[in-house]
VORO-482542 format. One line per 10 residues: number of its first residue (from 1); their letters; for each residue x, y, z of C-alpha. Coordinates in steps of 0.001 Angstrom, whole numbers, plus 500000, padded with zeros to 6 digits. Example, Ala and Ser with C-alpha at 12.3 -4.5 7.8 and 13.67 -1.06 7.14 Angstrom:
2
1) AS) 512300 495500 507800 | 513670 498940 507140
END
This chain:
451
1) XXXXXXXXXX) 098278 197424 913685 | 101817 196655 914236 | 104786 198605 916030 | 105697 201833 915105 | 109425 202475 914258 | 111221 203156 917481 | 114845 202979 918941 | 116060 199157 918915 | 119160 197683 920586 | 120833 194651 918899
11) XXXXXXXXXX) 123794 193044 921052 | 126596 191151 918629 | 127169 192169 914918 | 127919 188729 913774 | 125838 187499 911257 | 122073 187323 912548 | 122956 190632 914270 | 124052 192255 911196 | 120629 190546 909385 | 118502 191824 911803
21) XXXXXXXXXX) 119827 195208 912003 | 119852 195332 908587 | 115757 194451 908380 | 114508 196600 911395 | 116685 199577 909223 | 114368 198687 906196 | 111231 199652 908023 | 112431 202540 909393 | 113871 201718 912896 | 116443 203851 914765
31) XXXXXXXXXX) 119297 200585 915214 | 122071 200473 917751 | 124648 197637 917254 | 126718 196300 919819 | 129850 194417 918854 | 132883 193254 921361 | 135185 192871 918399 | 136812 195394 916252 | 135099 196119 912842 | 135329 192350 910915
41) XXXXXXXXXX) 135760 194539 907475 | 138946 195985 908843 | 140500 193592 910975 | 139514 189879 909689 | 139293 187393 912212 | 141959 184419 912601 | 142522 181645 910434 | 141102 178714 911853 | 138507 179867 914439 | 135513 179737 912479
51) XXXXXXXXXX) 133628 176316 910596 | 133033 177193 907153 | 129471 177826 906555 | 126749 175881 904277 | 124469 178390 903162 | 120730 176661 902139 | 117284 177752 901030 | 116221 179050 904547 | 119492 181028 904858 | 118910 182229 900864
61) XXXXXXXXXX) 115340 182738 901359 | 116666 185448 904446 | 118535 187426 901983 | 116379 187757 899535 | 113859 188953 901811 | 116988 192072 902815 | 117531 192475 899298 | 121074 190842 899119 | 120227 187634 896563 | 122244 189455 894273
71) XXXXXXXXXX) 124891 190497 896123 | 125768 187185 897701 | 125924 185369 894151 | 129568 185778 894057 | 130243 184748 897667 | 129012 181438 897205 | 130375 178301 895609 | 127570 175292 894768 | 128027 172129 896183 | 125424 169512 894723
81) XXXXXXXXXX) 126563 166158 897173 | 128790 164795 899623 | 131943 163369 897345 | 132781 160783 899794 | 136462 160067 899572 | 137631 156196 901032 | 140783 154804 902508 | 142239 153624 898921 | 141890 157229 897579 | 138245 156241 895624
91) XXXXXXXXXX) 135899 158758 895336 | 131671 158545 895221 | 129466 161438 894696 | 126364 161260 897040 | 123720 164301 894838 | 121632 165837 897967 | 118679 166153 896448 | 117001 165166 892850 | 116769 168632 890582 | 119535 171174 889933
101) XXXXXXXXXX) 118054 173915 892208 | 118718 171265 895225 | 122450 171940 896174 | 123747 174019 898947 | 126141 176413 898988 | 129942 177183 900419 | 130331 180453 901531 | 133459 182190 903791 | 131925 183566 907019 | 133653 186767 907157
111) XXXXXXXXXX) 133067 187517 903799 | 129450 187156 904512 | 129491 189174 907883 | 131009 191664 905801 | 127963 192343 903212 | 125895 191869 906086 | 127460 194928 908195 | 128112 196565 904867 | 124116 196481 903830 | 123598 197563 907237
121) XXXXXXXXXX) 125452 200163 907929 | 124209 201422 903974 | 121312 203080 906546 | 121130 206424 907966 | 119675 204839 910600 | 122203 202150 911745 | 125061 202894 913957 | 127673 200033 914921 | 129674 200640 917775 | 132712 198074 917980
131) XXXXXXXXXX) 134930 196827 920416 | 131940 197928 922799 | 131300 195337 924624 | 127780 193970 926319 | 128559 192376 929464 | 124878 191695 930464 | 121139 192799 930841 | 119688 194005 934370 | 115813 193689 933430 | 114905 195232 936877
141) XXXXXXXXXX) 116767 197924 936004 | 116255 198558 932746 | 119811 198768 931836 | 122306 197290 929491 | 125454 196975 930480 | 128147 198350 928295 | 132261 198309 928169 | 134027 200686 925701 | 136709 198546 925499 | 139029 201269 924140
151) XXXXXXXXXX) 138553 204275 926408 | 138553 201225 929094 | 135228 202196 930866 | 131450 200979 930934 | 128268 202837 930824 | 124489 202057 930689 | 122047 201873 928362 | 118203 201414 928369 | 116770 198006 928036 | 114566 198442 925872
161) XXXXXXXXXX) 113732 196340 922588 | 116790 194775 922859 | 117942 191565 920841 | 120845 189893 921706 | 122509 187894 918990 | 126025 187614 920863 | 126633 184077 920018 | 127086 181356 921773 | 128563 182698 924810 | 126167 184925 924990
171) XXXXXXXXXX) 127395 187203 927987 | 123223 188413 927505 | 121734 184957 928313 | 124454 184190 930675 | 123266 187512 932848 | 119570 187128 932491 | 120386 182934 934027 | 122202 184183 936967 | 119839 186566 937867 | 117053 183499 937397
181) XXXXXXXXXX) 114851 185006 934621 | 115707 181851 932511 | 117354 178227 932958 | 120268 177650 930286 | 122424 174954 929590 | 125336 173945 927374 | 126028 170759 926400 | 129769 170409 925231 | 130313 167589 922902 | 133131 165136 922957
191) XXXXXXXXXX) 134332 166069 919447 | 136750 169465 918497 | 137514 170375 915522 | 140461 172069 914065 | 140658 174121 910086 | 143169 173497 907905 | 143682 175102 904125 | 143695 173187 900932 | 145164 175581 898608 | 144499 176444 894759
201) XXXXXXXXXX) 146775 174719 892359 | 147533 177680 889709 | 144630 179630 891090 | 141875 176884 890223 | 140536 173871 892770 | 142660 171166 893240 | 139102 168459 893708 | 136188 168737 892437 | 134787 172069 893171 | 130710 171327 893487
211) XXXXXXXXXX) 131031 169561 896476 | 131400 168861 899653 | 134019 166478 900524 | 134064 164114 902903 | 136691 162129 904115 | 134552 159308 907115 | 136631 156997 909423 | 134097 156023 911887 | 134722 157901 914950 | 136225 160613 913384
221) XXXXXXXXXX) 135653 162475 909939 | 137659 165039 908108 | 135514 167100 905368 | 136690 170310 902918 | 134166 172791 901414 | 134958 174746 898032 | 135583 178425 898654 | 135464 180627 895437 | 139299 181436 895521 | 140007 178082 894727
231) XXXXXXXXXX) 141069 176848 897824 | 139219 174506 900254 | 138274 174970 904216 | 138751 171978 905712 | 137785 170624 909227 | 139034 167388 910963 | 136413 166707 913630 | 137681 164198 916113 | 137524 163287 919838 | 138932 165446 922135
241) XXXXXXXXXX) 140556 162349 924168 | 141016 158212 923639 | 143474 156299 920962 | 141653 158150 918223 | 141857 161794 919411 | 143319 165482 919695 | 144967 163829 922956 | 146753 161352 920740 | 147855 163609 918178 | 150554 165610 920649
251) XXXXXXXXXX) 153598 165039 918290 | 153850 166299 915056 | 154788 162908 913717 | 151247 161543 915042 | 149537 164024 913054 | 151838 162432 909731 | 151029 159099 910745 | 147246 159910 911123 | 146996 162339 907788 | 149440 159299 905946
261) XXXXXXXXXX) 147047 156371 906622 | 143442 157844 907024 | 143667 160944 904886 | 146301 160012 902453 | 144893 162157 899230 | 144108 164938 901344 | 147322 165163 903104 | 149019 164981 899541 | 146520 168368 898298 | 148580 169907 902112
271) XXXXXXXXXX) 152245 169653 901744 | 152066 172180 904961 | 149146 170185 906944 | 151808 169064 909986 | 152378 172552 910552 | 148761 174155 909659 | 147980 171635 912536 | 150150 172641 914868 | 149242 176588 914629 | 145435 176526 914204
281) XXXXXXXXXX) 143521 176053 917220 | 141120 173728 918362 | 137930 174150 918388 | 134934 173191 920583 | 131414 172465 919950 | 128063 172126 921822 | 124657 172725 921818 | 122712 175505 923885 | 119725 174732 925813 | 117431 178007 927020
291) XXXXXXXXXX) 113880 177240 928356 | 112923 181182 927852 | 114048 183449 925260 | 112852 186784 926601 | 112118 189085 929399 | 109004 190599 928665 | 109387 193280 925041 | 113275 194083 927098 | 114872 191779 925569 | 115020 188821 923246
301) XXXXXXXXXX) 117780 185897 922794 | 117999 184870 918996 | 119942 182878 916838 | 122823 181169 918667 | 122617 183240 921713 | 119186 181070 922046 | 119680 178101 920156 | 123462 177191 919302 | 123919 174256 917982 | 126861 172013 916328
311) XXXXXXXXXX) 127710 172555 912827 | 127239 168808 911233 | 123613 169766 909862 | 125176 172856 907974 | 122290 174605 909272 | 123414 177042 912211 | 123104 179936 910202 | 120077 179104 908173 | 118436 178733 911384 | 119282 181951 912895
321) XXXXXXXXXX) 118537 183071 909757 | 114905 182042 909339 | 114876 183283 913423 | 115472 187385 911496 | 112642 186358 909026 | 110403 185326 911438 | 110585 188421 913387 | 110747 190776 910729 | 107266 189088 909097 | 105483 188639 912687
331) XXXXXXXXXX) 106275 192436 913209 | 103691 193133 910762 | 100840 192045 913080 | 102280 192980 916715 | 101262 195400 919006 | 103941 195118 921441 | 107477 193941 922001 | 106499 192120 924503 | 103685 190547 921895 | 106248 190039 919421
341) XXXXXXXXXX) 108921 188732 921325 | 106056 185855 922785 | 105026 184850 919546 | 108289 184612 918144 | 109608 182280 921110 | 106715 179805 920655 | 107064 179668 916873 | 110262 179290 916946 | 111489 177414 919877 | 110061 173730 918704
351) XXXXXXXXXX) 112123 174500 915124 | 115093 175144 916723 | 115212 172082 919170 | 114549 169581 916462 | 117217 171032 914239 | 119278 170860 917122 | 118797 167208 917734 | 119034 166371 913885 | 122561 167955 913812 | 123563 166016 916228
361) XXXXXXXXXX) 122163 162394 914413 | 123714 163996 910967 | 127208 164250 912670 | 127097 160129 912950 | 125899 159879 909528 | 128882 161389 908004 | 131118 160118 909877 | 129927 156590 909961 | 126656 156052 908015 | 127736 157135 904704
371) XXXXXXXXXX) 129860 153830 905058 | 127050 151141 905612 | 125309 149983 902736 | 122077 149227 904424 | 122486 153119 904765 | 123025 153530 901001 | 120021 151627 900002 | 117915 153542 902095 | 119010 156716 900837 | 117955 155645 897272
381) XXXXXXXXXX) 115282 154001 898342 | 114549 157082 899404 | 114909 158972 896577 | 112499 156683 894707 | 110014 157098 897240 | 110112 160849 896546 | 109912 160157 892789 | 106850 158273 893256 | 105175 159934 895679 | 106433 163802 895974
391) XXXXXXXXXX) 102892 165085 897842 | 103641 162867 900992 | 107092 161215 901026 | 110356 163808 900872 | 113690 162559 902318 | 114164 164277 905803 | 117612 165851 904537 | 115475 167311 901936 | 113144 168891 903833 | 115736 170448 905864
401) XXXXXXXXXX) 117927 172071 903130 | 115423 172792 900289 | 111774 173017 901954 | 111675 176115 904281 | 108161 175922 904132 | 108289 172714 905925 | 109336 173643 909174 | 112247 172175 911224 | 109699 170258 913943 | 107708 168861 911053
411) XXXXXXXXXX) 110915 167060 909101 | 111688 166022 912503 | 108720 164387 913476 | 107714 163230 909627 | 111077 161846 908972 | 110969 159521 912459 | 107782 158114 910188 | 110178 157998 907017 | 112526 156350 908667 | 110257 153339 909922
421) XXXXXXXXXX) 108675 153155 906168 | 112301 152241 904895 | 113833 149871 907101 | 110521 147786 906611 | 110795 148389 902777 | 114860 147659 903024 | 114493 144567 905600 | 111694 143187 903380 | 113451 143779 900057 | 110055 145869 898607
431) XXXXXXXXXX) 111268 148627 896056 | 109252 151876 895485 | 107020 151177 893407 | 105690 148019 895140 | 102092 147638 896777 | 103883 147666 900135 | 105609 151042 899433 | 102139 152621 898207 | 100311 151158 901430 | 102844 152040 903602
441) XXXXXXXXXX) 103271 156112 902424 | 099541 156312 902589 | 099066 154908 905917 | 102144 156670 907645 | 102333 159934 905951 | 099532 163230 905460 | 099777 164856 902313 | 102052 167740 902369 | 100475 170862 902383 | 101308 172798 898629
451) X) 103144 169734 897662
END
């Protein structure tokens, strides 16, 4: 048995929102959507207030499963490594993976929220109601709290199968914390981040278009991802205070100085980035921390209402994502809401805090790592480790961006292993195929299941 079609609430029509409108439509439920902002497809949002997003085999895996693979071919632009970009102007090309199908993709958030609402709202039974605000969830009462923010009044609806997928600052978590039916946390980071535009010379890209460049100074980074215009999205990710920092970039002449010695061939692809600086704003980051995603079948938190994280494993989306898959596939088998809304939170709780962690540790990689030889090594040593042994040993970046059916927990915890195997092979100077390798993938590592 599983639930019958039946009214459903979804709070934010951002991109999970849209998603999981969009699959609760295809099996016939009546869907409500939420959304504070005006309609994205008429109004875009501002330049600079959004990370450009890297779109992976999770997140692919999601559309398909809507319907959309075809539709979102020509939103995205393949990028197949990191083009790592030094102080002198050199260039390397780091591939992520080892076969053509392992590259990730670029892809312009709004234009994505856009097919989203657009596949959506293709539904009889879809209705999105913008600038109508949720300003929080009264379990006790069974109501939803909604502002028309145009007529400038608020009203009540029932809570009842209700998903909130406002983001972030989820104004649903937020209520259901103060009125202590959950403990939630966010943990800023030190870093912001501010977009600036690389723009097409005669309509094509100015760098090489199939990747993802990154531009790493230690402490700070700058990167640019391809969009399919021909332009580039780029983000400088730096601290928000010290001699390296927003704090120190005050004057547009520090932001010259900075761009002139650190970034020298990217400043020269941005004969405007002094003033794109100045008028973009800056951007914060952090990760969200919620021991309990639901109130009984009222309502559940999902995708970065739940789970935010920050943005340096390119996987903030694919996870929230694979969060819309995962409820749309344990629906099948569910009785309740309340059922459903249980079994979703423990699968999908342990994924979600180990991708959080490992976007943190990726954000020192490419900023710093990338830059350390021992680093290097182990990456190919990596690699040849996967060559030689692909049913137990796959690099933990890997498993993250190409192997959904390796879940987020299990890279975690298998790449901790992975990790140990190569700085003994590395210190010890033992290549892949050596009797060490072999004995120490064996002993250290379960064969992969379908691998």
């Amino acid at each position: 048995m599983s639930i019958a079609p039946a009214p459903v609430t979804v709070i934010g029509a951002g991109l999970s929102g849209a998603l999981v409108a969009l699959l609760f439509a295809r099996r016939g439920f009546t869907v409500t959507v939420y959304e504070r902002r005006p309609d994205p497809r008429l109004e875009p949002s501002d330049a600079g207030r959004s990370i450009n997003l890297a779109l992976a085999t999770r997140g692919l895996r999601a559309l398909e499963r809507a319907g959309l693979a075809e539709q979102v071919q020509p939103l995205l632009t393949p990028m197949r490594g990191r083009m790592v970009h030094g102080r002198d102007g050199t260039t390397s090309l780091l591939p992520y993976g080892q076969t053509a199908r392992e590259v990730i993709y670029s892809v312009e958030r709004d234009q994505l929220n856009t097919l989203l609402i657009d596949a959506a709202d293709s539904h009889p039974n879809v209705s999105f109601r913008f600038r109508h605000a949720c300003l929080g969830a009264r379990p006790a009462e069974g109501a939803l709290l909604i502002r028309d923010q145009q007529a400038e009044h608020g009203y009540e609806v029932a809570l009842t199968a209700t998903i909130a997928t406002d983001g972030a600052g989820s104004a649903v978590r937020t209520s259901l914390a103060a009125a202590g039916y959950l403990n939630a946390r966010e943990e800023l980071l030190d870093h912001d981040y501010k977009e600036l535009t690389i723009p097409a010379v005669d309509g094509a890209h100015a760098i090489e278009r199939h990747a993802l460049h990154v531009w790493p100074r230690g402490d700070y980074m700058l990167i640019a991802l391809p969009n399919p215009s021909g332009t580039f999205t780029a983000t400088l990710f730096m601290a928000k205070s010290g001699a390296q920092s927003f704090a120190a970039l005050a004057a547009p002449a520090q932001v010259a100085q900075l761009f002139a010695r650190d970034f020298a061939d990217a400043a020269a692809l941005m004969p405007n980035h002094v003033e794109q600086f100045a008028a973009h704003p800056q951007g914060i980051m952090g990760t969200v921390y919620c021991d309990r995603w639901h109130v009984g079948g009222q309502v559940l938190l999902l995708g970065d209402a739940a789970h935010a994280i920050v943005p340096f494993h390119g996987q903030g989306m694919n996870c929230a994502f694979e969060d819309c898959t995962a409820l749309d596939r344990l629906l099948d088998d569910s009785v309740t809401w309340q059922e459903l809304f249980a079994r979703f939170a423990a699968e999908r709780k342990p994924n979600a805090d180990a991708i959080a962690a490992m976007a943190l540790e990726n954000y020192v990689e490419m900023r710093a790592s990338v830059l350390d030889p021992a680093f290097v090594r182990q990456r190919q040593l990596g690699h040849a480790l996967e060559r030689s042994y692909p049913e137990r040993f796959i690099p933990r970046y890997s498993m993250v961006m190409f192997h959904p059916e390796i879940g987020y927990r299990q890279a975690w915890e298998r790449g901790q292993r992975q990790s140990e195997i190569l700085q003994s092979l590395d210190a010890a100077g033992h290549t892949a195929d050596s009797p060490a390798a072999k004995q120490l993938v064996e002993a250290k590592l379960s064969l992969l299941a379908g691998h």
